[in-house]
Structure formats: C-alpha cells, structure tokens
C-alpha positions as a Markdown table, in Angstrom:
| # | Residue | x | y | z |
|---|---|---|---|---|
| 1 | Unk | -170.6 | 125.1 | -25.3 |
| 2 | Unk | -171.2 | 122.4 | -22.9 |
| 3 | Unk | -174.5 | 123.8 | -21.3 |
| 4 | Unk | -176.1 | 123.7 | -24.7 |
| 5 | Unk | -175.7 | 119.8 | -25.1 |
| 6 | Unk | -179.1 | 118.4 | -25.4 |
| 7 | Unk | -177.6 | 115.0 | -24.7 |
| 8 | Unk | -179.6 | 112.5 | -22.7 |
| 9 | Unk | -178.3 | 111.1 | -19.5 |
| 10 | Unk | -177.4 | 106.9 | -19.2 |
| 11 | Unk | -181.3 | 106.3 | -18.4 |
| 12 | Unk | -182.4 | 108.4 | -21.6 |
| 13 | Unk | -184.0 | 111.2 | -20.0 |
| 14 | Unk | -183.2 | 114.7 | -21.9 |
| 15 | Unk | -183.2 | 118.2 | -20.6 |
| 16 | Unk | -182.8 | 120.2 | -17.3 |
| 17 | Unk | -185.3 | 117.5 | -15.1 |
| 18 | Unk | -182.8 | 114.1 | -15.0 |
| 19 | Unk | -182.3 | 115.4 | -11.4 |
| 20 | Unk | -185.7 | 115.0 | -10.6 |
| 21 | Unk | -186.5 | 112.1 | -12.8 |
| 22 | Unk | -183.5 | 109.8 | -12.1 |
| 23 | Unk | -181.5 | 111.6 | -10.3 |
| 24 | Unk | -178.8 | 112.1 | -13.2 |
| 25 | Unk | -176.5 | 115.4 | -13.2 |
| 26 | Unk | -174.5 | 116.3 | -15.9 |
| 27 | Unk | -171.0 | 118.0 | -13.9 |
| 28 | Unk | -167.4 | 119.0 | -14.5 |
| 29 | Unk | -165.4 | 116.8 | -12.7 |
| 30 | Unk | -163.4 | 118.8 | -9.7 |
| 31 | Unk | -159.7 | 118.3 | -8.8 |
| 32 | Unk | -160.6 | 115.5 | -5.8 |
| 33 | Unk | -157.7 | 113.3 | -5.4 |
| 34 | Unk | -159.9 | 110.3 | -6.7 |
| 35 | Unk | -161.1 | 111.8 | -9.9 |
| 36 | Unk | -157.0 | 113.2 | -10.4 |
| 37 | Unk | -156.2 | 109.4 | -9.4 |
| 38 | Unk | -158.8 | 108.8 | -12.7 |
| 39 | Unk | -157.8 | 111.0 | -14.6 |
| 40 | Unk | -161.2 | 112.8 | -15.4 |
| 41 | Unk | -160.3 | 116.1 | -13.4 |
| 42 | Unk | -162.1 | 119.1 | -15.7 |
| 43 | Unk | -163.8 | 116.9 | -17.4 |
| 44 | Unk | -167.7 | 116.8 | -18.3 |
| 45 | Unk | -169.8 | 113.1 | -17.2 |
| 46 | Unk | -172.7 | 112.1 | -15.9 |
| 47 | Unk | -173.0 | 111.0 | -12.5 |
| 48 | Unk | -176.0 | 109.1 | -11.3 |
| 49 | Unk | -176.4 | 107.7 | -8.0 |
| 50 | Unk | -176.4 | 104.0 | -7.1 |
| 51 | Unk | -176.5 | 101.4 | -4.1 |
| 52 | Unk | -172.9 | 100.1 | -3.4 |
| 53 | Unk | -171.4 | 97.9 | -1.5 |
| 54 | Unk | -172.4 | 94.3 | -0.2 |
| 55 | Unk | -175.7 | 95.3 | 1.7 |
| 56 | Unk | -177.0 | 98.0 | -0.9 |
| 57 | Unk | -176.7 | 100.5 | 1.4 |
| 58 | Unk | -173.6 | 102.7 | 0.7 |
| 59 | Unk | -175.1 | 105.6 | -1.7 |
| 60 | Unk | -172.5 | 106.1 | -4.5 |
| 61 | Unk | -172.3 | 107.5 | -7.6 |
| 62 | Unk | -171.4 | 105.8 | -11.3 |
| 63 | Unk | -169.9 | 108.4 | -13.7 |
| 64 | Unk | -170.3 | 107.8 | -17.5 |
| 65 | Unk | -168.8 | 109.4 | -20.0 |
| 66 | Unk | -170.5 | 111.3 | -22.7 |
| 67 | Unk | -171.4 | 108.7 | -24.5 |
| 68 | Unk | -173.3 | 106.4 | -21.5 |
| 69 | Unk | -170.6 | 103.9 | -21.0 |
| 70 | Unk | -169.8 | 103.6 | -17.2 |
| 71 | Unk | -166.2 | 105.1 | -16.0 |
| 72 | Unk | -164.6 | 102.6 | -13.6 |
| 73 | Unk | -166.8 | 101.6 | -10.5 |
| 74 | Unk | -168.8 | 103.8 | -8.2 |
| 75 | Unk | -166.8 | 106.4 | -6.5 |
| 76 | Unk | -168.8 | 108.5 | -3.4 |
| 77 | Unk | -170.8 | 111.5 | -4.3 |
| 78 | Unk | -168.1 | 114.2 | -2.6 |
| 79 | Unk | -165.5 | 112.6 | -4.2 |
| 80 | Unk | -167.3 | 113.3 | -7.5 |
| 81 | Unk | -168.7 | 116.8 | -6.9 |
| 82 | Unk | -172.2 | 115.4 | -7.1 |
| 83 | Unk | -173.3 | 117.8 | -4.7 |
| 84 | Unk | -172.0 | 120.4 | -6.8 |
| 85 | Unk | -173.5 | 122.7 | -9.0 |
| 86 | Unk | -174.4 | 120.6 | -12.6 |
| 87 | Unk | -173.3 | 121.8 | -16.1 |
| 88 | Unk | -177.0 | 121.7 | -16.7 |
C-alpha cells in the first residue's frame, strides 16, 4: 500500500515531516488537464516546490518520480494537486 512506503523524498528526508523540512509531499496525481497532457494522472510522485521562471519568482513545483528523477519541468502547484491532501 502506497501510504506505507518509507521512501525518501528527492532531498533524502524520510517520513511524514518532508513538508516541514523541504517542503516535499508525496501525492496522487489528479486528472488536471496538464498532468493528463503528461500522462501521470493517478499516479503517485513527489512534488517539491521550486523558483521558476527568469526572475526566480514564479513558485512552481518539480514532480519526480518514485525513484528521484525529475518528471518534465516545473508545472504550477494547482496544476499538480500540491495543495492537495499528500499520500503521506
């Protein structure tokens, strides 16, 4: 079951605090049209948050897959649920 994983998150933190440590949640992707578009709909990944954009000031967030390899390039945080309740 996924909420048993003790996996750590892409900045090797483990357990129920990444939020508070790096700001890592571990979520099920929801049906938004970019993460359909992707191809990662229902599916479990990190998402930690990130400055995008040319000034650094855009707030985004980098999904990685299970394994901590980045997924494509930042996407926005409603687009990926982050504001959604985590797996964890």
């Amino acid at each position: 079951m996924v909420s048993d994983m003790r996996t750590a998150c892409p900045h090797g933190n483990v357990g129920p605090f990444n939020e508070r440590i790096c700001g890592c949640k571990l979520l099920v992707m929801p049906y938004s049209e970019v993460c359909v578009h992707m191809q990662v709909a229902e599916k479990v990944m990190w998402a930690s948050p990130t400055l995008y954009g040319k000034f650094k000031s855009t707030t985004m967030v980098q999904l990685f897959t299970l394994d901590n390899k980045p997924y494509s390039i930042p996407v926005t945080r409603g687009e990926a649920g982050y504001e959604g309740r985590p797996v964890l």
